[in-house]
N, C-alpha and C positions, 0 to 999 in steps of 0.2 A: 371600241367597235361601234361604228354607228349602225342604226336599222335600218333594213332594208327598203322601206317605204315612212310615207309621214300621213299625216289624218287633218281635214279638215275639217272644222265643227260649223255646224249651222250659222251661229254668229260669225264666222269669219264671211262667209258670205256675203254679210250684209256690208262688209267695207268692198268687198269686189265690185257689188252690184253700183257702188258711187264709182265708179272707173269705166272710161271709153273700152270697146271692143282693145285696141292697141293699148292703153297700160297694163287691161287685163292679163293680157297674153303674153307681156314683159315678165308681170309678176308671175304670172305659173311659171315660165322658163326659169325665172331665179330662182324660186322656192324649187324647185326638181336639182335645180344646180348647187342649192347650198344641202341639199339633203342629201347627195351624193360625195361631195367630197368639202363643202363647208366653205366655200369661194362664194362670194357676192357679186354682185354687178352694179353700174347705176343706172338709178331709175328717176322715172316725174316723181315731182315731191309728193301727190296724192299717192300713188303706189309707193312708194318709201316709208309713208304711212304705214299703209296695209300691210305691207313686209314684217315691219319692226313690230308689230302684234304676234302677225304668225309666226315669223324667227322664233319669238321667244318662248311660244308654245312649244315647237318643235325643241328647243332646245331643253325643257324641263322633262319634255318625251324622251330623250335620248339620254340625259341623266338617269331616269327611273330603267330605261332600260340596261345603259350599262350597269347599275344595277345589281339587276337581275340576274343578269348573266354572270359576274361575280360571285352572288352566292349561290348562284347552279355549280360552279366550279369549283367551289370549296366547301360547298357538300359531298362532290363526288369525290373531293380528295379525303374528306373525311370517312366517307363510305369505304373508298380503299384501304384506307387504312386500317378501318375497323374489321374488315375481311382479312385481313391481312394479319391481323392479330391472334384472331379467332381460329386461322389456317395451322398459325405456329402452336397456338394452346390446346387445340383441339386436332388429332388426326383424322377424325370420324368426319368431323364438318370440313378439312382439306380435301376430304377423298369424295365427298357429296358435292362440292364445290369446281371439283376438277370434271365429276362424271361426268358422259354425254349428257345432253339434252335430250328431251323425251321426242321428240321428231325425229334425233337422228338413232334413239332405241326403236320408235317407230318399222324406220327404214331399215335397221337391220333385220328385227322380225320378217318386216314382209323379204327382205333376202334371204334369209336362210328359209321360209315359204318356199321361196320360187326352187334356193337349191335342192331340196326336199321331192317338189315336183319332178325336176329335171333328175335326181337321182332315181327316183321310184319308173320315171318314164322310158330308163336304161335297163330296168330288170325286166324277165322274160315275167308275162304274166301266166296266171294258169290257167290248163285248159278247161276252154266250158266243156261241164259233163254232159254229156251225149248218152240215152240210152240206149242200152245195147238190143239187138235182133233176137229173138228166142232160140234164132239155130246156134247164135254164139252164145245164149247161154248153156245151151244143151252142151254142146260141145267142150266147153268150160269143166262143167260136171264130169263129163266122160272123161276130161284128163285127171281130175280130182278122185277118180274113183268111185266118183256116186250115179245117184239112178238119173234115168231121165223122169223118175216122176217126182224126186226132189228136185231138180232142174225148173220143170213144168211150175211146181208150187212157190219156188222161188220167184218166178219171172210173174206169176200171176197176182203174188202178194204186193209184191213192190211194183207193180205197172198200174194197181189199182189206187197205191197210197200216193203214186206221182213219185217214185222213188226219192222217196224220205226216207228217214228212221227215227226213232228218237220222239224228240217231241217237234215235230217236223223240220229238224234238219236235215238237208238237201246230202243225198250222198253223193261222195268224192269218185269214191273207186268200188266201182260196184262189185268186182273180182273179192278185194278184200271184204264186200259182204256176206258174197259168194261162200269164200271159206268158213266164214266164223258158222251159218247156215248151215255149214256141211257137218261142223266140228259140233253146232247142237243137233242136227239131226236125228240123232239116235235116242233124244228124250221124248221123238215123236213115238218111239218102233217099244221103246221100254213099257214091260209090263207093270203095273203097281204090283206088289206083294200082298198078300192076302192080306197083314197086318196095316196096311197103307190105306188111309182115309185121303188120299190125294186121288183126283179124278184127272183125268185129261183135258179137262178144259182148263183148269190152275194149272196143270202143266207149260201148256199154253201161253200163257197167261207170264207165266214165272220166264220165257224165252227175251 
């Protein structure tokens, strides 16, 4: 294989610059032509000169590069081989050897991303909680069975806190507050026992 281009060095120059405009331009034509496919031509005896210096530059260039190229070639077949050995003695290095490459683990990630998105973006999301009107709490209570002034204390607790609970978690369904409210309720109406060092405010407190 010859290479793709040839190099002229400074000194070569200096045999051009002895050459008319017209040998010059004979000798670049040849030197292009023998460095493409190794054909000569004839030239004036000064440029024949000039030629047979650079030819034989070119030619020691094209030796060092085939080369080159040779032992790139029988490196890689030695590479091969050596993988190829390693594949058979080793499962563990066949099966690291064969895996994807990390761009194409990359792009699976951000796919199964995107399928992730596009699944979640099919399910119904839930509704924003909206607080309720006092006549629907009221009303709530009255089917629960309770007072409206449990009702009243309920809507006024939880309208102040921004209907939280907890250690300010947002509540879902305020109905199901509603009830559990209802179901402590009666630790507000309970009397302590004479024997009871519990006040009403740790009553409170303990809700």
């Amino acid at each position: 294989m010859r290479p793709a281009g040839f190099v002229l060095l400074v000194e070569h120059g200096q045999h051009i610059a002895l050459l008319d405009d017209a040998a010059a331009g004979k000798l670049l034509k040849s030197l292009f032509r023998y460095a493409k496919d190794g054909s000569t031509s004839e030239l004036p005896a000064d440029a024949a000169v000039a030629f047979s210096f650079i030819k034989a530059f070119m030619d020691e260039n094209a030796e060092k590069y085939a080369q080159t190229i040779e032992k790139r070639r029988a490196a890689g077949r030695l590479g091969g081989l050596a993988t190829s050995s390693k594949m058979q003695q080793n499962p563990a290095f066949a099966e690291s050897a064969t895996a994807k490459p990390p761009k194409q683990k990359q792009r699976s990630k951000q796919k199964s991303k995107q399928n992730d998105i596009l699944d979640n973006a099919d399910k119904p999301r839930r509704p924003r909680f909206i607080a309720p009107d006092e006549s629907d709490v009221l009303a709530f209570f009255a089917e629960q069975g309770s007072t409206n002034s449990e009702a009243a204390s309920f809507y006024d607790y939880y309208t102040a806190n921004g209907w939280t609970q907890g250690r300010g978690k947002p509540i879902k369904d305020w109905r199901a507050a509603a009830r559990s409210w209802i179901r402590r309720a009666g630790q507000f109406t309970q009397r302590p026992s004479a024997n009871s060092e519990t006040s009403p405010l740790e009553i409170y407190r303990n809700l």
